[in-house]
N, C-alpha and C positions, 0 to 999 in steps of 0.2 A: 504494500500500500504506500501512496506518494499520498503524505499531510500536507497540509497549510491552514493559515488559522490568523484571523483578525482579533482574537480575542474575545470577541463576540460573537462569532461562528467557526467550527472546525469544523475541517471535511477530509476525507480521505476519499483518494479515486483509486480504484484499481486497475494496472496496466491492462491486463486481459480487459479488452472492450471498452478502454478506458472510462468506465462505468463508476459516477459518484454511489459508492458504498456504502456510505457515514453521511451526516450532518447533524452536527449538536451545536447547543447552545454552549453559552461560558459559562451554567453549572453540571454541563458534560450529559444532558436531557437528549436522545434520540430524537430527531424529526423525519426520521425515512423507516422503513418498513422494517419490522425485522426477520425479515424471509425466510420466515417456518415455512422448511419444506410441506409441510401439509397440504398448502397452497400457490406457493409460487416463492422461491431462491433467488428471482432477480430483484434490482436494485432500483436503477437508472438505465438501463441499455440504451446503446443512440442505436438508432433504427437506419443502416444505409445498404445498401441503394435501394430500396424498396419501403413502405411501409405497410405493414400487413403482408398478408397472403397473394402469392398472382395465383395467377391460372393453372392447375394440375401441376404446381411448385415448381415451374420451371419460365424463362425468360426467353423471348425469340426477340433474335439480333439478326436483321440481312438475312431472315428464316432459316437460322440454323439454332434451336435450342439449347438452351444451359440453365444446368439447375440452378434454384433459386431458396432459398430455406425462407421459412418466415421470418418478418422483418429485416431480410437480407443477411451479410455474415459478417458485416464490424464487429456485433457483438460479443464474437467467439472470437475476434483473432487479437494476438497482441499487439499493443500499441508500443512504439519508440517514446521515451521519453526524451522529449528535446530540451526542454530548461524547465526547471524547479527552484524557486525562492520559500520564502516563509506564507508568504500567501496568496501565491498563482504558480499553476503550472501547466506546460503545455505537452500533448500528448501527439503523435502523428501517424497515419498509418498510410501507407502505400501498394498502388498495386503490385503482383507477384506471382508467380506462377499459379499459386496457391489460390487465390482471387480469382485469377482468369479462365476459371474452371466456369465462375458461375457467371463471369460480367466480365466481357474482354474489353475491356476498357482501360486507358492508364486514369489515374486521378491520384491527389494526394487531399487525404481527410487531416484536416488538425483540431484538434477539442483542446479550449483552453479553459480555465477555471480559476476565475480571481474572486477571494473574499476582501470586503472593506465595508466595513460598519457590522451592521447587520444584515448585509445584501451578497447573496452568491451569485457571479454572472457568469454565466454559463455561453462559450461560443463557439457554434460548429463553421469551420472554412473546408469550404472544397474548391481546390483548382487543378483543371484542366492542363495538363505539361503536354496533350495532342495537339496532331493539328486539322483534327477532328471532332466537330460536336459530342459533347459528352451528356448523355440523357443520366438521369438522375431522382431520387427520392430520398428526405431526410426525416427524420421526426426525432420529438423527443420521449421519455419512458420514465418520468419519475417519479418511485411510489414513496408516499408521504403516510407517517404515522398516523393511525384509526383507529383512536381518537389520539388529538396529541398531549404531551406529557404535560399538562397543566392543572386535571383534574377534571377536567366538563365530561359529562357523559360523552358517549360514543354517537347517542339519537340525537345529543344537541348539535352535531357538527353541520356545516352546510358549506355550499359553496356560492358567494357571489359578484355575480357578473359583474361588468364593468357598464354592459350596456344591456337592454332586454335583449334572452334569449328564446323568447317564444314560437320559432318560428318552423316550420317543418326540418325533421329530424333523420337520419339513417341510423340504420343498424345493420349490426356483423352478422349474418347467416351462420347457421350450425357449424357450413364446412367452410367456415372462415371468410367469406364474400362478402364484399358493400352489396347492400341491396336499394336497386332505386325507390323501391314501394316506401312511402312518408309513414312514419311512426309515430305514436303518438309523444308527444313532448312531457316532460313531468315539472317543467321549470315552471314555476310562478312568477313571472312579471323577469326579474334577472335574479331570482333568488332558488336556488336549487338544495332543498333538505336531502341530505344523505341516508339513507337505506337500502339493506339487504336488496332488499325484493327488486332496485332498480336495477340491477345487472345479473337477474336467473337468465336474460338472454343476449348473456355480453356486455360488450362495450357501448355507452351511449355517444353517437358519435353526431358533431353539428361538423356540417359541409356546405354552406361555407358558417363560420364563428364571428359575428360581429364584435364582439367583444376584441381588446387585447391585452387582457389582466381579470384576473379574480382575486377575491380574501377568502382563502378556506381553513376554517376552524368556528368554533362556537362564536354566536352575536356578540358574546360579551369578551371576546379575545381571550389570551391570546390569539393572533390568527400566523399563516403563512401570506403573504401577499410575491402574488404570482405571473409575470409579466412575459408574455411570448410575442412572436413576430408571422407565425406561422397565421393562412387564409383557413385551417381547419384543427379540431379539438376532436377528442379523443377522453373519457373518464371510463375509467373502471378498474375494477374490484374481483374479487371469487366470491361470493357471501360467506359470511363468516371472518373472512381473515382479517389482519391489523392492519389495512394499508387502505388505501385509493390514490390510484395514478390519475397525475392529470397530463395530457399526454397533446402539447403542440405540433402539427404535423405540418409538414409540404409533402401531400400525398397519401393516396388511401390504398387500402386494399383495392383487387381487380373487382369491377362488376363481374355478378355472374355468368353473365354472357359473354366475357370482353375475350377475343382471341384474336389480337392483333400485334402487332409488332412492338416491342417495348418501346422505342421512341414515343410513339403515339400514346402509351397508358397513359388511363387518369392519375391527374397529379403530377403529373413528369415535369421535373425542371430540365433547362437546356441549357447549358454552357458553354459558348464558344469558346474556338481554341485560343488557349492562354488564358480564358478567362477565369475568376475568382468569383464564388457564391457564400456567402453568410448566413447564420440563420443563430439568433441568442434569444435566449430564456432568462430569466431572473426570477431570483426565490428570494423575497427578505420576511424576518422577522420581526412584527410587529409587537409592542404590549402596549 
């Protein structure tokens, strides 16, 4: 694990996936999940080059197929640590034989991670070293403590908007698919109460998220206040477990019908050659 720590938030990333691990406050209180296998062992995973599921797990480039895992394979592979201070450091991963199984593509991914105050900012870069358009998907995966360590019930937690999110909704199909059919919504006005029962069928997913911040934690705070950059959102849960991801995306899972050529997926970012893509989240704590 690679620390850094403002004194008022410590975090640890770990190389593999360069995946935020940790996040505690300065009297050392957990604010991420604590990934009882029972449920779910990930943390933070950045979600690249895909988010969700494609099509029969596999990607067609210039229609020639390669497999594809869910949420893509950053998550599983090691990252390079390129520089580490006391409270930012930067992570990089590159393509590789290893890579080019599933996405022949060159790119270089770098996740950086600077704490100051009570604010962690969180930034994924991809740039293109072709001289070839680079198709692409990014998202974010970070599951936050449910309930958090302050004492509020687990029922009082909620999540809200920045802006109303009332508006027709998607959701994940059984075998992992965005489904066009509108869902019914459970937000009130921008105010979203957490429960089990919201995710017996998955992920609640807005495409596109007016919003670009929420406060999730009890009305009376402590909260997390949570700021993305991403056009689509992502929450969920297992029932039961300690966590709920709030999960900023550029790019969704494939329609169930979608059997086209990976450039064209929904969601797809494009990158001309030489070019540079960003995409940051910010998580601070509030009292």
């Amino acid at each position: 694990m690679i620390r850094i720590s403002s004194g008022t938030l410590s975090a640890a990333i770990n190389p593999l996936g360069a995946e935020l691990s940790s996040l505690t406050d300065g009297e050392g209180r957990e604010l991420m999940t604590d990934a009882d296998p029972a449920f779910w062992t990930g943390r933070a995973p950045i979600l690249f080059p895909v988010v969700g599921r494609v099509r029969d797990d596999r990607i067609v480039v210039d229609g020639v197929p390669h497999p594809m895992p869910k949420h893509g394979f950053a998550r599983a592979m090691p990252f390079a640590l390129v520089e580490a201070g006391a409270a930012a450091a930067r992570f990089r991963l590159t393509d590789s034989e290893a890579t080019r199984v599933h996405y022949p593509f060159a790119f270089a991914l770098d996740l950086d991670f600077a704490l100051a105050g009570a604010t962690l900012t969180m930034t994924a870069t991809v740039t293109n070293p072709a001289g070839t358009p680079l198709p692409m998907s990014l998202g974010w995966h970070p599951a936050f403590a449910w309930p958090l360590p302050y004492g509020a019930a687990r029922a009082a937690h909620r999540l809200a908007f920045a802006m109303a999110e009332d508006g027709p909704m998607k959701r994940i199909t059984p075998a992992g698919y965005s489904t066009p059919r509108p869902a019914p919504n459970p937000v009130d006005g921008a105010v979203l109460p957490l429960a089990d029962a919201l995710f017996t069928d998955d992920a609640l997913v807005w495409d596109p998220v007016a919003s670009r911040a929420l406060r999730y934690g009890p009305a009376e705070g402590p909260w997390l206040d949570i700021g993305w950059d991403g056009p689509r959102l992502g929450v969920w849960t297992k029932p039961g477990a300690r966590y709920v991801c709030v999960e900023p995306w550029h790019g969704i899972a494939d329609p169930e019908d979608f059997a086209g050529d990976f450039a064209v997926k929904p969601g797809i970012v494009t990158l001309a050659p030489g070019a540079r893509w960003a995409s940051v989240m910010t998580i601070t704590l509030t009292r």
